[in-house]
C-alpha positions in Angstrom: 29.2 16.1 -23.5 28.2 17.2 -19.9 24.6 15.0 -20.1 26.9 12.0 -21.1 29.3 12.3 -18.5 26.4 12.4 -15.7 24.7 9.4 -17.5 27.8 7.2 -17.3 28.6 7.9 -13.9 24.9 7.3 -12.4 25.3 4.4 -15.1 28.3 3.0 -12.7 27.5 4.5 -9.6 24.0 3.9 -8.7 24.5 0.3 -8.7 27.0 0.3 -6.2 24.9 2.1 -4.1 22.1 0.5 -4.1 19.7 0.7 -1.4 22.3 2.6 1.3 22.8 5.7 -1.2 21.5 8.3 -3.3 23.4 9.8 -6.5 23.0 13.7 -7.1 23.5 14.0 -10.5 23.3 18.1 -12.1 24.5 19.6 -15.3 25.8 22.5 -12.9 26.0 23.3 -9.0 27.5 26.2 -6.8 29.0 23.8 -4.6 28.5 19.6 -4.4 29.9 19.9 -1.1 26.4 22.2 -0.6 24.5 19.7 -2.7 25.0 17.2 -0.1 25.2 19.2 2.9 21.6 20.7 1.8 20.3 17.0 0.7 21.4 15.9 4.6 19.6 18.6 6.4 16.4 17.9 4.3 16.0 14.8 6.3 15.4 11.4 5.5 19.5 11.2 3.7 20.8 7.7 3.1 23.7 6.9 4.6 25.7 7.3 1.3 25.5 10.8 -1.0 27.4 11.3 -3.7 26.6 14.7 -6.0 28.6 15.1 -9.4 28.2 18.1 -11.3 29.7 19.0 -14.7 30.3 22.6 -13.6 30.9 24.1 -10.5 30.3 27.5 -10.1 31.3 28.3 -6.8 33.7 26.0 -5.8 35.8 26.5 -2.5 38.9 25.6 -1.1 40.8 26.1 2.0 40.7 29.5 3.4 37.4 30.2 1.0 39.8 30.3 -2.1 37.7 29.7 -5.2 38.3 26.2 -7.1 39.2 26.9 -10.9 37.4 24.1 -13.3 36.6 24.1 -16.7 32.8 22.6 -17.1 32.9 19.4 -18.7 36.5 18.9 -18.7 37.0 18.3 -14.7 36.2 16.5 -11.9 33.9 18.0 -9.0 32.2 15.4 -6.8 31.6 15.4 -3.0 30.8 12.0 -1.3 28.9 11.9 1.8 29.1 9.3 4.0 26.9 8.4 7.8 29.9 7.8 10.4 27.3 6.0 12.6 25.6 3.7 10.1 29.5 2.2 8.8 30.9 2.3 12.8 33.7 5.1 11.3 35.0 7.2 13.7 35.9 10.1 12.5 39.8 11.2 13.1 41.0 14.6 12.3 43.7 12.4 10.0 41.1 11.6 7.9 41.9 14.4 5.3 45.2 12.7 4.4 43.9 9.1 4.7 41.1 10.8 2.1 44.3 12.0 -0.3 45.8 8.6 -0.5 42.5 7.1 -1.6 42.0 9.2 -4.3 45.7 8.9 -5.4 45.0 5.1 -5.5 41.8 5.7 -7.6 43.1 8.3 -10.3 46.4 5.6 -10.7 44.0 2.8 -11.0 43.3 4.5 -14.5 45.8 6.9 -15.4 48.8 5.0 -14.2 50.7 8.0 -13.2 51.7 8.5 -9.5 50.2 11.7 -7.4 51.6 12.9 -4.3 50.5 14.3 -1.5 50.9 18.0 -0.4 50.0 18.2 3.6 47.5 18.6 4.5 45.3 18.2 1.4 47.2 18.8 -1.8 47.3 16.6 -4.4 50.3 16.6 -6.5 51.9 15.2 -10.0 55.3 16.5 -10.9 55.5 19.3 -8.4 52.9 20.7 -9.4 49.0 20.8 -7.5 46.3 18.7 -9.5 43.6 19.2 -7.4 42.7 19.4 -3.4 40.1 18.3 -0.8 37.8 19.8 1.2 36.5 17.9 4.2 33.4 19.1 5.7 30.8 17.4 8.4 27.0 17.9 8.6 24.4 16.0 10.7 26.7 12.9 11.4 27.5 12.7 7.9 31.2 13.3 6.7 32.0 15.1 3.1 34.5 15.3 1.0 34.7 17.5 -1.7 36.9 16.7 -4.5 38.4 19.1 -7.1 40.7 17.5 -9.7 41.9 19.3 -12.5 41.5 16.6 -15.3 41.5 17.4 -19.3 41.9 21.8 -18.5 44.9 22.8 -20.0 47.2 25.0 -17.9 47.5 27.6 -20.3 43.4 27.8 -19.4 44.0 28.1 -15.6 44.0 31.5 -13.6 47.1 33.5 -13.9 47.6 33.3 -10.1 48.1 30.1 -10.1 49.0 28.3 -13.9 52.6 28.0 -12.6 52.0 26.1 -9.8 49.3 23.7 -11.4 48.8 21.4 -13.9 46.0 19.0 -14.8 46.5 15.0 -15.1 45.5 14.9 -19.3 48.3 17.8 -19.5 51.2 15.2 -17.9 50.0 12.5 -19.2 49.4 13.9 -23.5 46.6 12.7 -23.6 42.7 12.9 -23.2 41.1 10.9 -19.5 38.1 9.5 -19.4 36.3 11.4 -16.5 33.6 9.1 -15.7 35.9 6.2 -14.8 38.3 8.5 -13.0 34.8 9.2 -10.2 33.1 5.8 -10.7 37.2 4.8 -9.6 36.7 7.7 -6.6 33.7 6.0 -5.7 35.2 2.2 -5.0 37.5 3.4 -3.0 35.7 5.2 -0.4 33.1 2.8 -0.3 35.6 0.2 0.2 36.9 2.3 3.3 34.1 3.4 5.1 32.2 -0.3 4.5 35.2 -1.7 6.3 34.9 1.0 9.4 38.2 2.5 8.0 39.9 -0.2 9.4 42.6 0.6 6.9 43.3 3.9 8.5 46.4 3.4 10.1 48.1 1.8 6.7 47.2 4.6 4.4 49.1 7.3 6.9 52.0 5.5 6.1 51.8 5.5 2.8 50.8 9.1 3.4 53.9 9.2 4.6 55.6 7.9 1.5 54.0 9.9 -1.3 54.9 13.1 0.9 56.7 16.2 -1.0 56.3 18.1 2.2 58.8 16.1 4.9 62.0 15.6 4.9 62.4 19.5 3.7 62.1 22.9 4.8 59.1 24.4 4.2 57.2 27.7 4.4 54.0 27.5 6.9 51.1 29.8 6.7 49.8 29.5 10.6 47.5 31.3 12.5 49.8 33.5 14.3 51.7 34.5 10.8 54.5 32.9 8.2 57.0 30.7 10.0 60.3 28.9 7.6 60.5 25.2 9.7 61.5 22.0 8.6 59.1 19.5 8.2 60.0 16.2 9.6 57.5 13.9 10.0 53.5 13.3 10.5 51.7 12.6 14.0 50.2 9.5 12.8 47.3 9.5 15.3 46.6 13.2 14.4 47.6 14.0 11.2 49.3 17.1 12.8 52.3 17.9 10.8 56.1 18.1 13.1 58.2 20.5 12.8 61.6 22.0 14.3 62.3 25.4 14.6 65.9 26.8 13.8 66.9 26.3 17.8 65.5 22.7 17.5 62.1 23.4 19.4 59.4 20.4 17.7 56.1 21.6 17.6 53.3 20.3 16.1 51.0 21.7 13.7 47.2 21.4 12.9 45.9 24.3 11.3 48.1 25.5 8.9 49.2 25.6 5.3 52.2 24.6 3.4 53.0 27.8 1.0 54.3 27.0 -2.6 
């Protein structure tokens, strides 16, 4: 099942790419964010690299967390992309411009709609379905995608099968993986070919598939956990605003919204 899931996607993929890319294609990886970031430092990278992997074994989100997925069953992929070859310059809003790209993608095929967790949760029915992981190397710009895709809940970690759910679970049936990346794919390629011109459009829509303004929320931030109510996004920065309980606004970069 895992060798036909890598052949359909480099069946899609590679022709996309054509000369500008190279597809990293492996039955099983630590990381694909690694994958790439290794393949860039070797020298000589296109300016596209995308690695798929049917199993991640050491798959990382924020904070170092480890990324539950079940091989064969979910979606790990990282694409890589040179900011200087497409004219992209990189924003620190990217991370939720990158949520809302996916979100389009996975609805393209599962026609179910995801929201957005800030900074980079993705969510369907209240509950997390995967996350991104935005890392840069070398001039190159990676983000790693986890999605939790056919695993059932009842297969998830205890510390966290309350608060997640996969997209096969919520939707009763089986997705097909391969078209759920090869659908990944087109839209980040459509993005960074046009210089992320769209940018400044996908914040708002950020803005509407939001679960986290408009409430109060819990913040993990650097200098400990703070209850504030979340009212709206910098749109230039992707910082998250928030008001105190005397009505102080302060903006927020580093930080994470607790369930």
């Amino acid at each position: 099942m895992e060798a036909d899931l890598l052949a359909a996607v480099a069946q899609e993929v590679e022709p996309l790419l054509g000369d500008e890319g190279r597809l990293l294609s492996v039955p099983s990886c630590l990381s694909t964010n690694n994958l790439v970031r290794d393949f860039v430092l070797g020298g000589q990278a296109p300016p596209i690299v995308i690695a798929v992997t049917a199993e991640q074994t050491g798959g990382r989100g924020r904070r170092g967390r480890v990324w539950f997925q079940q091989p064969g069953k979910d979606i790990a992929c990282s694409l890589g992309f040179q900011l200087a070859h497409f004219g992209y310059a990189l924003t620190t809003r990217y991370p939720l411009v990158a949520g809302v790209l996916i979100a389009h993608a996975v609805e393209s095929i599962c026609r179910m709609r995801l929201n957005l967790k800030w900074p980079n949760d993705l969510m369907l029915h209240g509950k997390k379905t995967g996350g991104i992981l935005v890392v840069s190397s070398r001039g190159y710009l990676i983000t790693g995608i986890g999605i939790n895709v056919n695993s059932h809940p009842e297969q998830f970690p205890r510390e966290v099968a309350q608060r997640a759910t996969s997209l096969s679970h919520e939707a009763a049936r089986e997705l097909p993986l391969s078209e759920l990346i090869v659908a990944m794919v087109r839209e980040f390629l459509a993005f960074f070919k046009d210089g992320g011109a769209a940018e400044a459009s996908l914040m708002d829509e950020w803005v509407e598939r939001s679960i986290t303004l408009g409430r109060r929320v819990k913040l993990s931030l650097v200098e400990g956990i703070r209850e504030l109510n979340a009212l709206d996004i910098n749109r230039e920065t992707g910082e998250l605003i928030c008001e105190d309980d005397e009505g102080n606004l302060m903006s927020v970069s580093l930080g994470e919204v607790m369930d």
